[in-house]
N, C-alpha and C positions, 0 to 999 in steps of 0.2 A: 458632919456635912457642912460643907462650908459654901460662901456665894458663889464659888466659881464650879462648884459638882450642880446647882442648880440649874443655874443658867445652859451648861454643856446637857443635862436632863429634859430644860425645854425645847435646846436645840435638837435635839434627837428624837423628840416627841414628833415636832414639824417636819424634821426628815422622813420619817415613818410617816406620817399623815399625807403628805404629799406624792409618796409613792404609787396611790392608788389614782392619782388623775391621769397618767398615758392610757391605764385599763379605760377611764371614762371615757375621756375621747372628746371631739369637739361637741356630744349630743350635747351637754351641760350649756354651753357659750350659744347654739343656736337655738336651745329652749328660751334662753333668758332674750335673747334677739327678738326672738318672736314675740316674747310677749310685751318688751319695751315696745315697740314699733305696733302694734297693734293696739296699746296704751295708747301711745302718741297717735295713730290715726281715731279712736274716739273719742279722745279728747277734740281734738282739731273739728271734726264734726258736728258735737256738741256746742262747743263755741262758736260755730258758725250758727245754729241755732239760734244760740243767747243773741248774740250781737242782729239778728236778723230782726228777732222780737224786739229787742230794744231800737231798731233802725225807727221799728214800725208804729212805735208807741209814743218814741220822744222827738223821733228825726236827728236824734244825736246819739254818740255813744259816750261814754263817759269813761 
C-alpha cells in the first residue's frame, strides 16, 4: 500500500460519509440554529442583568 492508495481510501471514506446528509435534510442546520440563537438570547439577558447590578452598585461599568 503505498501514500497515494491511502489518501484515494480517505477519500472514499468522506464520499460515503457524506452520502447520508440529503436523507438528513436541513433538520440538522435548523437544530444547531435554534440552539445558537437561543444561546445568544440568554446570554444577552444575562448580561443585561450583570451590567444592571453593576450600574447599581458602582454607577459605572467596567
Amino acid at each position: 500500500m503505498n501514500s497515494s492508495d491511502f489518501w484515494y481510501s480517505i477519500g472514499d471514506l468522506f464520499t460515503e460519509a457524506f452520502k447520508i446528509l440529503p436523507v438528513i435534510g436541513d433538520a440538522v442546520n435548523w437544530t444547531i440554529i435554534t440552539i445558537i440563537a437561543s444561546g445568544l438570547l440568554i446570554w444577552m439577558f444575562m448580561q443585561a442583568k450583570y451590567n444592571a447590578v453593576e450600574m447599581k452598585e458602582s454607577g459605572e461599568l467596567k
